[in-house]
C-alpha positions as CSV (number, residue, x, y, z in Angstrom):
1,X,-20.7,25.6,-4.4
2,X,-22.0,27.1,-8.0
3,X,-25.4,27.0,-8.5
4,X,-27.0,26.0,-11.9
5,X,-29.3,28.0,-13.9
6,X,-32.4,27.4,-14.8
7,X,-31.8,27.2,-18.4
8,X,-28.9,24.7,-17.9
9,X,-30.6,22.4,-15.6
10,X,-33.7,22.8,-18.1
11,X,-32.2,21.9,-21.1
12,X,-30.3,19.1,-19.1
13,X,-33.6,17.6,-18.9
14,X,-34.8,18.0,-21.9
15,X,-31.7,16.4,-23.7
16,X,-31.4,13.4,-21.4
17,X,-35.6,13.0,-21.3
18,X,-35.2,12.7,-17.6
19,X,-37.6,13.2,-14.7
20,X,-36.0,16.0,-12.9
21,X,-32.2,17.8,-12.6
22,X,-30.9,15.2,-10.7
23,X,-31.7,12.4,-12.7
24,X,-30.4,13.8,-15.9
25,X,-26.9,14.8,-13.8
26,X,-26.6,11.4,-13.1
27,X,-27.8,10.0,-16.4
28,X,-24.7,12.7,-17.7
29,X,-22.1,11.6,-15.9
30,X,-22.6,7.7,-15.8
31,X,-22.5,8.5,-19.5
32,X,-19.5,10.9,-19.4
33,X,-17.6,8.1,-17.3
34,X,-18.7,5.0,-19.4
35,X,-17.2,7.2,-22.2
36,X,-14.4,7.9,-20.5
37,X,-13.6,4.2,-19.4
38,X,-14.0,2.8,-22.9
39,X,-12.2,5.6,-24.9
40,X,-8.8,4.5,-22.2
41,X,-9.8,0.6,-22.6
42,X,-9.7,1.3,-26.8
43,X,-5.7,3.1,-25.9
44,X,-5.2,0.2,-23.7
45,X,-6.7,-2.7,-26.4
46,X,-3.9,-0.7,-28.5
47,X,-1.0,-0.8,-26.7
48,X,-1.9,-4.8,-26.0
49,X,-1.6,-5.5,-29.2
50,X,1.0,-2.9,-30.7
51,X,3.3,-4.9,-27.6
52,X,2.1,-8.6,-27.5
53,X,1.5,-8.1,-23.6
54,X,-0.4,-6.3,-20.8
55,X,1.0,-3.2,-19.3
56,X,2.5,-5.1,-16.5
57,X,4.1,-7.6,-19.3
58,X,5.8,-4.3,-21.4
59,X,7.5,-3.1,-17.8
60,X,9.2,-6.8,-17.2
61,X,10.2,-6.7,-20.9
62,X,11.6,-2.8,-20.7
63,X,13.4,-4.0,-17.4
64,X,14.8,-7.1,-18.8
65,X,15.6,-5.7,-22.0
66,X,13.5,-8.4,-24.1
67,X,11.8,-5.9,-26.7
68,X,12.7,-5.6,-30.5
69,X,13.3,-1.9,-30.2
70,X,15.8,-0.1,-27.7
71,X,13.7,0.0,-24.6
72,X,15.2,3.5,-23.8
73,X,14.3,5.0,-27.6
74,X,11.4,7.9,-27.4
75,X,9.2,5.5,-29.0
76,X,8.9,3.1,-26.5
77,X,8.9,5.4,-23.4
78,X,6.5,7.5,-24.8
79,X,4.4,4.3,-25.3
80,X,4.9,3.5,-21.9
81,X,4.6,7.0,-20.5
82,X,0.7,6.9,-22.4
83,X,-0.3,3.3,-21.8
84,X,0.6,4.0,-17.8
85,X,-1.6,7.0,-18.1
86,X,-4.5,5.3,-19.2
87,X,-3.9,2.4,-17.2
88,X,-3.6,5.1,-13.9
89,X,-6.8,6.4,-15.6
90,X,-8.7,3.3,-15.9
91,X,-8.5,2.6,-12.6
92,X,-9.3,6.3,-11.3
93,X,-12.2,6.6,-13.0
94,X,-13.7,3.0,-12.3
95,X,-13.1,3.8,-8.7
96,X,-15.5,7.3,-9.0
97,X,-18.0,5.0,-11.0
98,X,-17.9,2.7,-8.4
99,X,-18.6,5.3,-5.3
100,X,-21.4,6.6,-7.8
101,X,-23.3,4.1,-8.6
């Protein structure tokens, strides 16, 4: 497992105004997550309202063919190919939050 230096773990510290190393690592990366979690809940807000449905809504109207656009154009799978992403993502990262914490 690598080690951190000194100066790392120092200005770690200093920068989150923690108590020791393993504070500011965990003050870091609750940050880094609850970053994480609400830039993919912004994409997600997007694609809501760009669609007029939730992700699971957009797959029922790709399958039945109820969309305004061809649901096979590269617009509308590359759409779908991000908003799965960041759904996927959503749910992978709430899942480490939720073992952290």
């Amino acid at each position: 497992m690598p080690v951190m230096t000194v100066k790392l773990s120092e200005a770690l510290v200093k920068a989150t105004l923690a108590r020791d190393i393993n504070d500011a690592f965990n003050r870091v990366f609750s940050e880094y997550l609850d970053l994480k979690l609400n830039q993919l809940e912004q994409s997600i807000k997007a694609f809501q309202k760009k669609w007029g449905s939730t992700f699971e809504g957009f797959k029922k109207n790709i399958q039945h063919n109820r969309l305004n656009e061809d649901s096979h154009s590269y617009a509308v799978e590359n759409d779908f190919w991000q908003w799965e992403e960041a759904e996927t993502l959503k749910e992978h990262y709430n899942d480490i939050k939720s073992q952290w914490m």
